[in-house]
N, C-alpha and C positions, 0 to 999 in steps of 0.2 A: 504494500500500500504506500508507502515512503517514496518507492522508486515513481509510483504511479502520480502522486502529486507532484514529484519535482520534475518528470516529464513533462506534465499538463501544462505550463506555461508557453511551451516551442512546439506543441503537438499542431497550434492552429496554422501553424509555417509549413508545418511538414505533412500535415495531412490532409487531404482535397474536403474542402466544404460541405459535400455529401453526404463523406463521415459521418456515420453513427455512432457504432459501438467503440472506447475507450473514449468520448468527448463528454467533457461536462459538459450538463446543461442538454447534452442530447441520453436521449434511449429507445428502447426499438418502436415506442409508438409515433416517434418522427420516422422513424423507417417506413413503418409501415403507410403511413399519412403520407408519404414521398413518393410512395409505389403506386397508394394509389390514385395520387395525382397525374401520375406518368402514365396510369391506363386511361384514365380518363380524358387526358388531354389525347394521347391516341388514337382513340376510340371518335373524340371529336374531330379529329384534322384525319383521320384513314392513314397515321403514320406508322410505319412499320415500329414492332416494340421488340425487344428481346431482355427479359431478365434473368442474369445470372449470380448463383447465391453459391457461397464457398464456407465451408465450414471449417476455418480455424482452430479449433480445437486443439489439435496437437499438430500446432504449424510452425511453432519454434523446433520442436524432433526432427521438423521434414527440410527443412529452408537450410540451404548454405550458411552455417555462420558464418565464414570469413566472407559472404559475400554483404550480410545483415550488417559486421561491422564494418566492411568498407564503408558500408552506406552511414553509418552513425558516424565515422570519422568525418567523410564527409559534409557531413550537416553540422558537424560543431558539436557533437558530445564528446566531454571530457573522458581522457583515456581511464581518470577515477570510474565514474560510471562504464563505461562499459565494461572496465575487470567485475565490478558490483553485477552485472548481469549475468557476464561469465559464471560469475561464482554461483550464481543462483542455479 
């Protein structure tokens, strides 16, 4: 929970507006209120829709880490926190 609040300050830089799940202030009934604004707007203009849903769960086991902390060096996380994840 620690790592998760001191995240939360740089998550709105790094993560697409969209963003649901880890944003404050968001949870899934903006998800779901998103979705179905997007069939509805669809449904009104005949535009093609395609929704695709991925289940994270166990997606840090599956994901390249060296490829995870390229990308956090990248963005400016401290070499502190990223050993603090490692560790985890």
């Amino acid at each position: 929970m620690i790592i998760a609040y001191r995240l939360n300050p740089c998550l709105a830089t790094i993560l697409n507006p969209s963003q649901h799940c880890g944003m404050r202030g968001h949870n899934v009934f903006d998800a779901i209120a998103t979705a179905s604004d997007a069939i509805a707007h669809a449904k009104y203009s005949k535009a093609p829709l395609c929704f695709v849903s991925f289940d994270f769960t166990t997606a840090f086991d599956n994901i390249s880490h060296e490829y995870l902390f390229s990308i956090m060096r990248a963005c400016g996380f401290s070499a502190h926190l990223q050993q603090r994840i490692r560790d985890m």
